[in-house]
N, C-alpha and C positions, 0 to 999 in steps of 0.2 A: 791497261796496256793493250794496244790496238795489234792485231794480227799481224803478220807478215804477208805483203803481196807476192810474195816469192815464196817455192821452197823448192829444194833440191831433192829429184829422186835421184833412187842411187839399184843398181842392179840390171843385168840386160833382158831378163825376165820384166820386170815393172816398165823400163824404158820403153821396151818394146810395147807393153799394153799403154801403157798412157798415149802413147802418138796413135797406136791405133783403134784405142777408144774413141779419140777424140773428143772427149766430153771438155776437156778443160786446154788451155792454152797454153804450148810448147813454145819457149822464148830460144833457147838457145840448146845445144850438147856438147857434151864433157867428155871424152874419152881418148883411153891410153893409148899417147903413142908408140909402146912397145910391143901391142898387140894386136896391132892392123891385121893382122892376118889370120886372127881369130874367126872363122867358118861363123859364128854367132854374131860376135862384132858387126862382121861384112852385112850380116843380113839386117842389123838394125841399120848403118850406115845405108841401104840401100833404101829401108822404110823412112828415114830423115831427110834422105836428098831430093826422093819422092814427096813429100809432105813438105817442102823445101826451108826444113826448118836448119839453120847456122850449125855446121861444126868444127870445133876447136879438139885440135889431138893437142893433148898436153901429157906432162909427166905423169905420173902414178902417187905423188905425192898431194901435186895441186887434186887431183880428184877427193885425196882424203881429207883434206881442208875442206871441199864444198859438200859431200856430204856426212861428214863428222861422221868417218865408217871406214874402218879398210875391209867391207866386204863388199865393196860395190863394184866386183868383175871389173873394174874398167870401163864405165858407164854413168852417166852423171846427164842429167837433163833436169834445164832450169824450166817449172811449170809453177803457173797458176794453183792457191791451195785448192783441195779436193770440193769438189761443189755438193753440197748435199742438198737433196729434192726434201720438197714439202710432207709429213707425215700423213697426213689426210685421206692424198690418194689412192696411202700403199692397202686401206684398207680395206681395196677395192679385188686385192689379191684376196687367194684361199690359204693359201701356205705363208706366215709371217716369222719371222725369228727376233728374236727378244735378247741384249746382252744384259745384264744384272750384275753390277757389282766382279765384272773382268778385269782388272787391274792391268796385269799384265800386256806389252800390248804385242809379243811373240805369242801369246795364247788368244789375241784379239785377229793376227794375222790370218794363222793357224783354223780357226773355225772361219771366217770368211772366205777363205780358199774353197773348203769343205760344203761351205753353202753356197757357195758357186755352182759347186759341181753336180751337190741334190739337191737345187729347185729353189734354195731358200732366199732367193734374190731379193727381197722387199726385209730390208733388216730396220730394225728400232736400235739407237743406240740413245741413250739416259744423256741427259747434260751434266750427270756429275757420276763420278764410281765407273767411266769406263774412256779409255783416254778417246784424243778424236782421232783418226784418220791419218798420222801423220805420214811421212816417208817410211820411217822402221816398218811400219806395218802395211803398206802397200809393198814393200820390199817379203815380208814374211807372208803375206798374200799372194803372191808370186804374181802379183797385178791382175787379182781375180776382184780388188773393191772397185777398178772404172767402167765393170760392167753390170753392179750392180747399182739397186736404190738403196739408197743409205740416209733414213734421216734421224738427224740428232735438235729435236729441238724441246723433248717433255721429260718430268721422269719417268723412271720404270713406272711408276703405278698409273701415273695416267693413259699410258701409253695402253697399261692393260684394263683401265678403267673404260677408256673407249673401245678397245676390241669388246670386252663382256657388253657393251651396248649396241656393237655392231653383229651379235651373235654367234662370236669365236667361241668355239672352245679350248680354252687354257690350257696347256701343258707345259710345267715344269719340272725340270730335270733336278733330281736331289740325292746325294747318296742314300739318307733314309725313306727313302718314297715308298708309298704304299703300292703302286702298280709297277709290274715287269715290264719290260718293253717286250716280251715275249708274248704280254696277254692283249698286246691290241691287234686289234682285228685289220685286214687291211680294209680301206672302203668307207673306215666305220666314222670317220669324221669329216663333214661338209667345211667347216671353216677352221684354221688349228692354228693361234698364238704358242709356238716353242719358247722357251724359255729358258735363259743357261746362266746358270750363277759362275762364278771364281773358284778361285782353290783358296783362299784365304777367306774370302766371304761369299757364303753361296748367295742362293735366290733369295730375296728379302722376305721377311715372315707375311706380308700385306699380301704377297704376290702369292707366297703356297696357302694361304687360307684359302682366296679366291680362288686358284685352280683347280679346274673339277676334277685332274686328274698331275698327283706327285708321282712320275716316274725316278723308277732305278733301273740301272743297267744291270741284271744278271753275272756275277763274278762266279769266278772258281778259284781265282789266285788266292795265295796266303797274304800280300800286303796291303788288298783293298784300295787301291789308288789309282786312278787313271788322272791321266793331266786331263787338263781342262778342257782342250782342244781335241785331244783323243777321243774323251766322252761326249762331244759337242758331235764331231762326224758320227759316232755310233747312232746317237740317240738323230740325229737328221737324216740320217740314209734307211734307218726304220721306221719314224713316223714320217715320213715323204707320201708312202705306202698306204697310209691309215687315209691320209687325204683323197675323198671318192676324186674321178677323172686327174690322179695325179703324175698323169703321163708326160 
């Protein structure tokens, strides 16, 4: 079954980053005509007519027809699917991030925001066990995936079978991990593959053998659980750190 040349993002947060990413092609927008006078609206409307892409103010029903959501604020733009770069090159970065087995993709959006924010821009995602790129989750990304590299074209292991050959060192995130993220140093790693399993299936056993280092987050709580995404931001805003010149 062949792709869709189309899809619909949906949210004024995402709409707004896709037209000003510009990485991919904006056909047409979608928005309510009961909230012209939304202060946010008006600003994406101004970045549209700038960019001089089509818009249609329509009811608030047709918006939830095209993006199968009534949380899309009132904002609908019809774009090209998400383009994702070549693997290759990302290896050329020092900071890499690793999904494994993320199912969810509100916990897929969730850490890509988060890796936006500290550095982890060069992302691996697996061709199978981790969805692709859709709208939901450029929507729960808050349109932090059009500015990064995203490539999805190996599995997890090879993905990490070429960083151990390009001199990375592995780190995956595990509840039973042998290291704190308290005990790393900052400085103390020149190249660093992250790594972030599910809440249903973590990091795959291939991938924690090979890591020369299984972190845990440090708790104190009685119920031991952080979501997925939670623990993704924690364990990336600490080993950011560890990456020597990771300014």
């Amino acid at each position: 079954m062949s792709k869709p040349s189309r899809e619909y993002i949906y949210g004024i947060n995402p709409c707004f980053e896709v037209v000003r990413a510009g990485r991919r092609k904006v056909y047409e927008a979608y928005l309510n005509q009961a909230t012209r006078n939304n202060p946010r609206l008006k600003k994406l409307v101004t970045l549209l007519e700038r960019e001089e892409i089509p818009v249609n103010w329509v009811e608030k029903g047709r918006l939830i027809d095209l993006s199968k959501s009534r949380e899309n604020q009132g904002a609908v733009i019809k774009a090209a699917p998400y383009w994702y770069v070549d693997y290759e090159p990302l290896y050329a970065d020092s900071r890499l991030l690793l999904l494994d087995n993320v199912e969810d993709p509100h916990n897929v959006g969730g850490i890509l925001r988060s890796a936006e924010i500290f550095g982890f821009n060069s992302v691996f995602l697996p061709t199978k066990g981790v969805p692709e790129i859709y709208p939901s989750i450029v929507k729960v990304s808050a349109g932090a995936s059009e500015f990064m590299q995203i490539a999805r074209a190996r599995s997890a292991n090879q993905y990490v079978k070429r960083a151990l050959e390009e001199g990375f060192t592995i780190a995956a995130l595990d509840a039973k991990g042998t290291t704190s993220l308290d005990d790393i140093q900052p400085g103390s790693i020149d190249k660093l593959l992250l790594v972030i399993g599910g809440e249903d299936k973590s990091v795959g056993q291939f991938i924690l053998n090979e890591a020369q280092i299984v972190l845990r987050i440090p708790q104190v709580g009685r119920i031991n659980s952080l979501n997925a995404s939670v623990a993704a931001g924690i364990a990336m805003h600490s080993m950011a750190k560890a990456v020597k010149n990771h300014g």
